[in-house]
Residue, then its C-alpha position, 0 to 999 in steps of 0.5 A: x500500500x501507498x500513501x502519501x503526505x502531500x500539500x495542495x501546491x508544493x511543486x515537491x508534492x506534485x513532482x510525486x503525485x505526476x510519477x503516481x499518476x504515470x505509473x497508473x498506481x493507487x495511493x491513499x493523501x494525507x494532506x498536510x496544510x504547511x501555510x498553518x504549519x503542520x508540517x512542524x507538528x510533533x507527530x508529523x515530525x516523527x514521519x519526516x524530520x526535515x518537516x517537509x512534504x512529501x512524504x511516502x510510506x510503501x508498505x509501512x516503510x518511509x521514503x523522503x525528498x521527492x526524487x529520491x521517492x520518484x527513484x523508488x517508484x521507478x525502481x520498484x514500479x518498472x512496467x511502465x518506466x519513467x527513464x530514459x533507455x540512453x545512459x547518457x540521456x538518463x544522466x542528463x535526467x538526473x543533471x535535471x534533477x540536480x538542478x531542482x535540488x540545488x537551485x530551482x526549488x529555493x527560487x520558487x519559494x522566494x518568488x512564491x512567498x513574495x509573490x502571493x503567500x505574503x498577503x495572506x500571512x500578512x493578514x494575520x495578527x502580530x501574535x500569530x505571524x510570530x508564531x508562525x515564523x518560530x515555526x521554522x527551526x533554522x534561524x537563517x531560513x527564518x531570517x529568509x522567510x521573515x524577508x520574503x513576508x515583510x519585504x516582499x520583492x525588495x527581500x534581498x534574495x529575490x533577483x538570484x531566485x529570478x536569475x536562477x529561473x532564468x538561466x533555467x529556462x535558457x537552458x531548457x530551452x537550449x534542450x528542446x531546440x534539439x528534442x521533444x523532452x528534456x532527457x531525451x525523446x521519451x517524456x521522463x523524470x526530467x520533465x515530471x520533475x521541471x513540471x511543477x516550478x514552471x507552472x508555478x510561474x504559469x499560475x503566477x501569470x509569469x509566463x514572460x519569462x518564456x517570451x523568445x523562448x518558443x520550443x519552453x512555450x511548446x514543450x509547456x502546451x503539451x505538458x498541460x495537455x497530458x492526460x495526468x497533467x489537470x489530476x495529479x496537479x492543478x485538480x488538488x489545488x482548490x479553484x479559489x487559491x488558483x483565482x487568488x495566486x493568478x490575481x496577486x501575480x498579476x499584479x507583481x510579474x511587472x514589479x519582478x519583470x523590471x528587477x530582473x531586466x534592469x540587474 
């Protein structure tokens, strides 16, 4: 038995949830509600250290890290297999995967805290947004986090987090000039993986960051064509956190367009 603990819009979620949908495999969601922190509860912690999501359990066992869960499900759900065929294509899937690692992951939360996510904590009263800071055990990601609420695009960190998305695009679309999918010709890892952080800039309306870039735009359109594309993604995100993040990411991708064009 599958089960997995997952938030609505964690792009990390969702990179899970796409190899599940692929795979044509069942599984049981435990939502865990991180803008409330419950990923920080006690007995979540007891799941997952790290307190984040997801978090896979196969068979009363526990799998963590997103790639390393979507690994697991290639290796022991190989009838319908996610890798490429070439080694050296599956090592271009796994340069992929570096990257959401090392660089990708940590710009989409900037962008989306400064974004979107900062209106609704901002809501909150001076008591509860403390608390919700406190949350956060490592002081520096605090320190971060604090910036991205309470500076918004002015939180120092916010032109690397464009610059980093930016040179991602280029290099993918440097890829697709010269192939269908970004490890290959087959649909792999390596696009479920890249599927997530560049809808977050579609559902943030950030979507010039793909003007000039034809073969992203292209590769975009048939991403959200696939079949598991609206169910495994944008189904779990509830109608009116869509409306909202489009509205508030409306009103900032100008504000980020010229951070990022005049550095």
């Amino acid at each position: 038995m599958i089960e997995l603990y997952h938030h609505s819009t964690s792009v990390c979620a969702a990179k899970v949830r796409l190899a599940l949908a692929e795979k044509n495999l069942n599984w049981k969601g435990h939502f865990v509600d991180l803008l409330k922190g419950e990923n920080f509860s006690e007995a979540y912690r007891r799941i997952n250290a790290k307190a984040q999501v997801p978090t896979l359990i196969y068979d009363g066992r526990t799998i963590t890290d997103s790639n390393i869960i979507n690994e697991f499900l290639e290796d022991a759900f190989p009838e319908i297999s996610l890798h490429p065929t070439d080694p050296v294509d599956i090592a271009f899937m796994r340069h992929w995967a570096k990257l959401l690692d090392e660089e990708l992951h940590d710009s989409a939360s900037v962008i989306t805290y400064t974004a979107t996510h900062r209106y609704s904590l901002l809501e909150l009263s001076k008591e509860d947004l403390e608390d919700f800071f406190e949350q956060t055990p490592d002081p520096v990601y605090r320190a971060r986090k604090k910036a991205w609420i309470l500076d918004g695009v002015d939180a120092p960190d916010v032109l690397q987090a464009l610059q980093r998305y930016d040179r991602a695009l280029e290099r993918m679309e440097e890829v697709l000039t010269s192939s269908k999918w970004l490890a290959g010709y087959a649909y792999s890892l390596a696009d479920i993986g890249l599927t997530p952080y560049i809808n977050r800039l579609a559902m943030l309306n950030f979507s010039g960051f793909w003007d000039g870039r034809p073969h992203v735009a292209d590769w975009f359109e048939r991403i959200r064509s696939r079949p598991n594309f609206q169910s495994a993604v944008m189904d779990h995100i509830p109608a009116e956190l869509i409306a909202q993040i489009a509205e508030r990411g409306r009103e900032s991708w100008p504000v980020f367009r010229h951070k990022l064009k005049t550095a």
